[in-house]
C-alpha positions as CSV (number, residue, x, y, z in Angstrom):
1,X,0.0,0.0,0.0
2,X,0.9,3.5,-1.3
3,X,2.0,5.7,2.0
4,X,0.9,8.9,1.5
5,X,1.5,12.3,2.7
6,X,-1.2,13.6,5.7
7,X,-2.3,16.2,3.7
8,X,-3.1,14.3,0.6
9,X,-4.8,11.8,3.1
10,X,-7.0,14.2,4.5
11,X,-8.2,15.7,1.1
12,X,-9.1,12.1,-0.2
13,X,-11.1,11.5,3.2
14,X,-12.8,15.0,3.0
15,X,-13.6,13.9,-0.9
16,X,-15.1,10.3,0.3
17,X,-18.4,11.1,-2.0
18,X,-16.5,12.2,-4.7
19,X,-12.9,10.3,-4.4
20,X,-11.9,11.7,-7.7
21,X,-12.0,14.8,-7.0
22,X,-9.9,15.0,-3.7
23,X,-7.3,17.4,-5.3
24,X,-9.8,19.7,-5.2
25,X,-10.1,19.3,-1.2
26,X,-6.1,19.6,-0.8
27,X,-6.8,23.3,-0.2
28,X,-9.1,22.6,2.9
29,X,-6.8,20.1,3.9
30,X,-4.1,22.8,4.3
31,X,-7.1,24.8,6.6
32,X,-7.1,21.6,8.5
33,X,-3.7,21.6,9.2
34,X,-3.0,25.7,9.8
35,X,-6.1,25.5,12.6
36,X,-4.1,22.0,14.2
37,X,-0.7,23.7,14.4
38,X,-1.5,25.6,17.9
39,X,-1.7,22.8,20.4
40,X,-4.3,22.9,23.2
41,X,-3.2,22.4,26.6
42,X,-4.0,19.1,26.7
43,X,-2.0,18.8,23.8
44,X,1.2,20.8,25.3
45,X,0.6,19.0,28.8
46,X,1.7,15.6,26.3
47,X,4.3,16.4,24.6
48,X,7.2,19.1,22.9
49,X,4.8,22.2,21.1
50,X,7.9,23.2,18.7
51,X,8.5,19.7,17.4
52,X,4.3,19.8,16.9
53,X,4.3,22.8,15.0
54,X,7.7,21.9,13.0
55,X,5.7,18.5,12.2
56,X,2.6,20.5,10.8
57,X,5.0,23.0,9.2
58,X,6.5,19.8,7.1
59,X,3.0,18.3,6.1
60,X,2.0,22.1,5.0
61,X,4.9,22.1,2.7
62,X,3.7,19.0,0.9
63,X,0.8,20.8,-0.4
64,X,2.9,21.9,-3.5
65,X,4.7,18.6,-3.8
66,X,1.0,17.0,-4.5
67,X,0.4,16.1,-8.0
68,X,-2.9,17.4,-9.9
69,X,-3.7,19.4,-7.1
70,X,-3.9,23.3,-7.6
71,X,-6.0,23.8,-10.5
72,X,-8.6,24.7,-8.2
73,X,-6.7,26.1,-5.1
74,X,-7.1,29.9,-5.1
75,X,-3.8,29.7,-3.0
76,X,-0.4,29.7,-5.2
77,X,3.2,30.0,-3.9
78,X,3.6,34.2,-3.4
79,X,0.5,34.1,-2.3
80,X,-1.0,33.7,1.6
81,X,-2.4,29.9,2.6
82,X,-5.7,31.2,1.5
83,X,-5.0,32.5,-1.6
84,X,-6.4,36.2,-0.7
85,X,-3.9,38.1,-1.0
86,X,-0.2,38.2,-2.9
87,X,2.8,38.7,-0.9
88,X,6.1,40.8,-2.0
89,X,8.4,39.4,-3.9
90,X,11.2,40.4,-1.2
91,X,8.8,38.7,1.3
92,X,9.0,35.5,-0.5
93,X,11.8,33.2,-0.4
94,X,11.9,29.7,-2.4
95,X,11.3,28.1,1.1
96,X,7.5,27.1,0.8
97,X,7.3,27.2,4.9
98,X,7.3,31.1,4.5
99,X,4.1,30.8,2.8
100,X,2.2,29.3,6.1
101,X,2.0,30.7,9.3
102,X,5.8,30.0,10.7
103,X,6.0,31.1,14.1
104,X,9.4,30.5,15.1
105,X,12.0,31.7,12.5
106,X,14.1,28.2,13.6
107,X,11.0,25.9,12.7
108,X,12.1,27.2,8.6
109,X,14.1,25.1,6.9
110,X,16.9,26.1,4.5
């Protein structure tokens, strides 16, 4: 069996009615995720809150990796996670963790 990324697993469970289509659901995947990467307290109590955040960090990033999926995500790299709005050019590096909410400069990789 294929192991597949979280976010890609997540869009194919959010497209259960329609399983061809779960590129389409990769964007509210990546919602998912963003809303998951501050832990509760319950969540802090259990365990290290930077290596959490790090780990969502790496699953957000494999939203571009995904194959098929964009045509119908208003978000685009240069843009914010939701695709609203575009960021500068000098605000934009090729690292795709400066297009999600990074909190921690050290939780970027190079």
């Amino acid at each position: 069996m294929k192991q597949r990324s979280l976010i890609e697993r997540l869009a194919r469970h959010l497209a259960t009615d329609a399983s061809d289509d779960w590129p389409e659901r990769v964007a509210d995947a990546a919602s998912m995720l963003a809303i998951l990467k501050d832990p509760d307290a319950a969540m802090r109590d259990a365990g290290d809150e930077t290596v959490w955040r790090a780990m969502i960090d790496a699953a957000l990033r494999q939203r571009w990796q995904i194959a098929g999926a964009g045509e119908g995500d208003a978000a685009r790299p240069g843009t914010d996670e939701e695709g609203e709005f575009d960021l500068p050019p000098d605000g934009v590096t090729g690292n795709h963790a400066d297009w999600v909410h990074i909190h921690n400069p050290q939780e970027k990789s190079s």
